[in-house]
TORDRENDREN-559410 format. One record per residue: residue number from 1; chain; x, y, z of N, C-alpha, C in turn. Coordinates in Angstrom, 3 decimals, always signed. Atoms other than C-alpha are relative to their C-alpha. Layout:
   k c      n_x      n_y      n_z     ca_x     ca_y     ca_z      c_x      c_y      c_z
 NUM A        X        Y        Z        X        Y        Z        X        Y        Z
...
//
This chain:
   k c      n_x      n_y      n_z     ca_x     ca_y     ca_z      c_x      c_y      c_z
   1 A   -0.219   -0.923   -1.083   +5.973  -31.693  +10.979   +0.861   -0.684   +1.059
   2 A   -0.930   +0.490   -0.469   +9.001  -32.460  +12.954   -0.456   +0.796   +2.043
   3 A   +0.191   -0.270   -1.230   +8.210  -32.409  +17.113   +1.854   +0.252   +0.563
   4 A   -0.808   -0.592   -0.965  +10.929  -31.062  +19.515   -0.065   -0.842   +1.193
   5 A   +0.244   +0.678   -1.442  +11.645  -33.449  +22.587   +0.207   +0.725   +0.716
   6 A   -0.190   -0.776   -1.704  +11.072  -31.947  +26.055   +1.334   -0.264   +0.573
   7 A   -1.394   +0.585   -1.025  +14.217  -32.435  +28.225   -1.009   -1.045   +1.230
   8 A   +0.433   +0.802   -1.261  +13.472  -34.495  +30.822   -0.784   +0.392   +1.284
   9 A   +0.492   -0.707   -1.246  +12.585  -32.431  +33.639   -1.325   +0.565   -0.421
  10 A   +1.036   -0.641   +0.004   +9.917  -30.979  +31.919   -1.416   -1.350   -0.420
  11 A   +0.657   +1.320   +0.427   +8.678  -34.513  +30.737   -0.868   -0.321   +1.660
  12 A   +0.021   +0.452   -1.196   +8.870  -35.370  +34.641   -0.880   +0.833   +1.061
  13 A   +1.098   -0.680   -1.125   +6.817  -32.441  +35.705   -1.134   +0.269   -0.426
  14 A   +1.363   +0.210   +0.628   +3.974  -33.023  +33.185   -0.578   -1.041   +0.402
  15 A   +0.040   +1.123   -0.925   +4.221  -36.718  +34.752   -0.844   +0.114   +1.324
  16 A   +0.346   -0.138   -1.365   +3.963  -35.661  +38.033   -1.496   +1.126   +0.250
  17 A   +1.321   -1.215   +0.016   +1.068  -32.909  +37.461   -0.929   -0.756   -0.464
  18 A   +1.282   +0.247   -0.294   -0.940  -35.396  +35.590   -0.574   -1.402   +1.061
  19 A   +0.643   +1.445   -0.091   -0.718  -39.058  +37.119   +0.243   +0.223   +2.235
  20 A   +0.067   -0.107   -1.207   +0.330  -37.235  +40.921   -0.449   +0.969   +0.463
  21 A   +0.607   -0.774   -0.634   -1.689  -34.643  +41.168   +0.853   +0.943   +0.641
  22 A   -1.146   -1.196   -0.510   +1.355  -32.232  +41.660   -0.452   +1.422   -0.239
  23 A   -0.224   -0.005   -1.059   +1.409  -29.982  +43.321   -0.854   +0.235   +1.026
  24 A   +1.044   -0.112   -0.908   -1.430  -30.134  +45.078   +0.113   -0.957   +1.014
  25 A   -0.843   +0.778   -0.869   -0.086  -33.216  +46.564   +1.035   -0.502   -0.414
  26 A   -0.957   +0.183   +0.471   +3.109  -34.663  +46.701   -0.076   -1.898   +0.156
  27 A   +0.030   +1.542   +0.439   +4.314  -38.314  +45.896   +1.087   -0.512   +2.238
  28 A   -0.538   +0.591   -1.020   +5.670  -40.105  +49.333   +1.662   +0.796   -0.065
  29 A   -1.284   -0.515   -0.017   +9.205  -38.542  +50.294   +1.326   -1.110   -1.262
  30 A   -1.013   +1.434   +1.023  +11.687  -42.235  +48.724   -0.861   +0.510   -1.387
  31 A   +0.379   +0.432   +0.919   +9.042  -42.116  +45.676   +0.522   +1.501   -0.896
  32 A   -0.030   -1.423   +0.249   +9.771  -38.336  +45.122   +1.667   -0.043   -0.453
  33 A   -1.590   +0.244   +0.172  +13.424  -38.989  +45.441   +0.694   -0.967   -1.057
  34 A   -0.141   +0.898   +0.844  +13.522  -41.672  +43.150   -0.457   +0.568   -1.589
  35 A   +0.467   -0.831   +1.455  +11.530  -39.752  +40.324   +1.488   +0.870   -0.742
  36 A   -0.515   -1.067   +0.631  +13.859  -36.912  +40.657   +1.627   -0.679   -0.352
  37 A   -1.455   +0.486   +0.314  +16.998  -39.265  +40.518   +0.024   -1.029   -1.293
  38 A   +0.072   +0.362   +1.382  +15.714  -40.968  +37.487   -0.201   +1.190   -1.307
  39 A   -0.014   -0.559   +1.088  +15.050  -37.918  +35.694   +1.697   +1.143   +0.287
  40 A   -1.157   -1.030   +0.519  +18.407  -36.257  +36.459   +1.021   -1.129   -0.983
  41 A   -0.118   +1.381   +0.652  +19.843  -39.849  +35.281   -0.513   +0.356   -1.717
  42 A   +1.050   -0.273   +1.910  +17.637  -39.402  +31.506   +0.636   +1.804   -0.104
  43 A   -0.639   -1.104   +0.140  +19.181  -35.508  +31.873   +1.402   -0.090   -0.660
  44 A   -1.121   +0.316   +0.997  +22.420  -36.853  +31.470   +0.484   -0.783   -0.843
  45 A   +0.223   +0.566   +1.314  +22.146  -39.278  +29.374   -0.686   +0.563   -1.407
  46 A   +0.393   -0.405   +1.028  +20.442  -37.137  +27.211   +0.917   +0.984   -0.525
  47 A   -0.885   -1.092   -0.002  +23.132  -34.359  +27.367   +1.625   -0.488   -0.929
  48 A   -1.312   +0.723   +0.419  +25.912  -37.386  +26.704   -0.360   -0.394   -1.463
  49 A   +0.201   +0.613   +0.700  +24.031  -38.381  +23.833   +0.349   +0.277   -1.284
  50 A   -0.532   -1.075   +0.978  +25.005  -35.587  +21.405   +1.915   -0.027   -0.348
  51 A   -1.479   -0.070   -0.121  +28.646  -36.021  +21.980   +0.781   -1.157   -0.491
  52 A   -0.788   +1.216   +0.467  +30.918  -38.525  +20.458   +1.054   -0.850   +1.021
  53 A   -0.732   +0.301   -0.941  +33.034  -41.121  +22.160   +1.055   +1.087   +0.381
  54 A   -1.252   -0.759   -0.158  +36.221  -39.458  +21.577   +0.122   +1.277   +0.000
  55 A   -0.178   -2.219   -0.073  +34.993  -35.304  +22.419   +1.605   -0.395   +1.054
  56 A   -1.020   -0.594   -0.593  +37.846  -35.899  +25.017   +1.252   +0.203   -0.635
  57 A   -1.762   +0.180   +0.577  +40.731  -36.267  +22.733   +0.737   +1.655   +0.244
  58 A   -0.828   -1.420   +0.527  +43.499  -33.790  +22.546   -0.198   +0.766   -0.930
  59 A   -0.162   -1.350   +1.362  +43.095  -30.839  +20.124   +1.144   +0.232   -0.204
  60 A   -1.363   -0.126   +0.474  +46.719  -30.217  +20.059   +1.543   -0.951   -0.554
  61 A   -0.257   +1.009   +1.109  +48.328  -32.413  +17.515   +1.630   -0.314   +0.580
  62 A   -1.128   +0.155   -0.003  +51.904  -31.894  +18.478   +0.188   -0.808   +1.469
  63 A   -0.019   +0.516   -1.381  +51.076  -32.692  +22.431   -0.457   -1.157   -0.122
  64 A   +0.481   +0.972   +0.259  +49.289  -35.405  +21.413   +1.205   -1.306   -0.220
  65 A   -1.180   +0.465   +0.465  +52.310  -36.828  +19.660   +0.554   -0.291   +0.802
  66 A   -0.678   +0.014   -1.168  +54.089  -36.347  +22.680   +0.035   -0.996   +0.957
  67 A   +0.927   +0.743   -1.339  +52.070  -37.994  +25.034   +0.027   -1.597   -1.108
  68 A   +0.160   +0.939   +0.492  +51.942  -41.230  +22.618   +1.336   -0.321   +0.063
  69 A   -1.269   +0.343   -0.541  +55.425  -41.407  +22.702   +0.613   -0.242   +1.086
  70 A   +0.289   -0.050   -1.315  +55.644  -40.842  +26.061   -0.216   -1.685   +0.500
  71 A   +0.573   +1.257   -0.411  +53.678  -43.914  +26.683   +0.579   -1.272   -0.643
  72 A   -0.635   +1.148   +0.956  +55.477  -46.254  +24.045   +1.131   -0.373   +0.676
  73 A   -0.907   +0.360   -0.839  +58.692  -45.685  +26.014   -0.332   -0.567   +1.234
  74 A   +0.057   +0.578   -0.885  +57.209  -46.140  +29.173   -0.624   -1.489   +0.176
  75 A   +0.148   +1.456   +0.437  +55.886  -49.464  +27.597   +0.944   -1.173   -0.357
  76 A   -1.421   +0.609   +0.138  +59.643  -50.518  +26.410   +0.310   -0.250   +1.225
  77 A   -0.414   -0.390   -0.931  +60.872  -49.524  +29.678   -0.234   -0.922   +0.953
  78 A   +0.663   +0.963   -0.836  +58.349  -51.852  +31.644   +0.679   -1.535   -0.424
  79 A   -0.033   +1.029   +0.756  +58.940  -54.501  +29.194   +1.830   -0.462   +0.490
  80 A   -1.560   +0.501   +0.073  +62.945  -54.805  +29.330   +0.736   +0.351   +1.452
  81 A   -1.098   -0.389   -1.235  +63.858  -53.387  +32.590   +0.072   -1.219   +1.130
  82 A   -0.021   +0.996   -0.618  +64.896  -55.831  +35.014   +0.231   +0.205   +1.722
  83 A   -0.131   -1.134   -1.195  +64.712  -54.501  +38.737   +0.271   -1.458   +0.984
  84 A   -0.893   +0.851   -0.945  +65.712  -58.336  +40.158   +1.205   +0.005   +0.258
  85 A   -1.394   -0.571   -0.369  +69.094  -57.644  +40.145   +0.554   +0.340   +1.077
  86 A   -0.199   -0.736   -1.372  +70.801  -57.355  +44.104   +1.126   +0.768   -0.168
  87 A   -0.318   -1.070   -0.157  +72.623  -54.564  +44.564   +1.090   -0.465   +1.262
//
């Protein structure tokens, strides 16, 4: 039998309901702030985790091309140009 992980937030408010007695009372204002900035933190890390390095690449094969070329010249360009030269 295969379990389903909670997201985070819901992890964080089973947490807080059983070990702080939420919401009947609350955790110190910093300690409260700190919870909720570790579980948005584990939110996105959990969100990034699904995704491969390279989701950003280009989808369009020909622009792609482009843009690599692009950059090769402006790599020659750097390489050989000589801008000491006075004028």
């Amino acid at each position: 039998m295969t379990t389903t992980a909670q997201p985070p937030f819901h992890q964080t408010l089973r947490w807080l309901s059983t070990h702080a007695r939420f919401p009947a009372q609350r955790l110190p204002d910093k300690a409260e702030l700190l919870v909720l900035i570790a579980t948005a933190a584990a939110t996105e890390e959990s969100n990034a985790a699904g995704k491969p390095a390279n989701a950003t690449l280009i989808k369009n094969k020909t622009f792609a091309a482009q843009m690599r070329s692009y950059t090769a010249q402006r790599r020659r360009a750097h390489i050989t140009c000589d801008n000491s030269a006075k004028t």
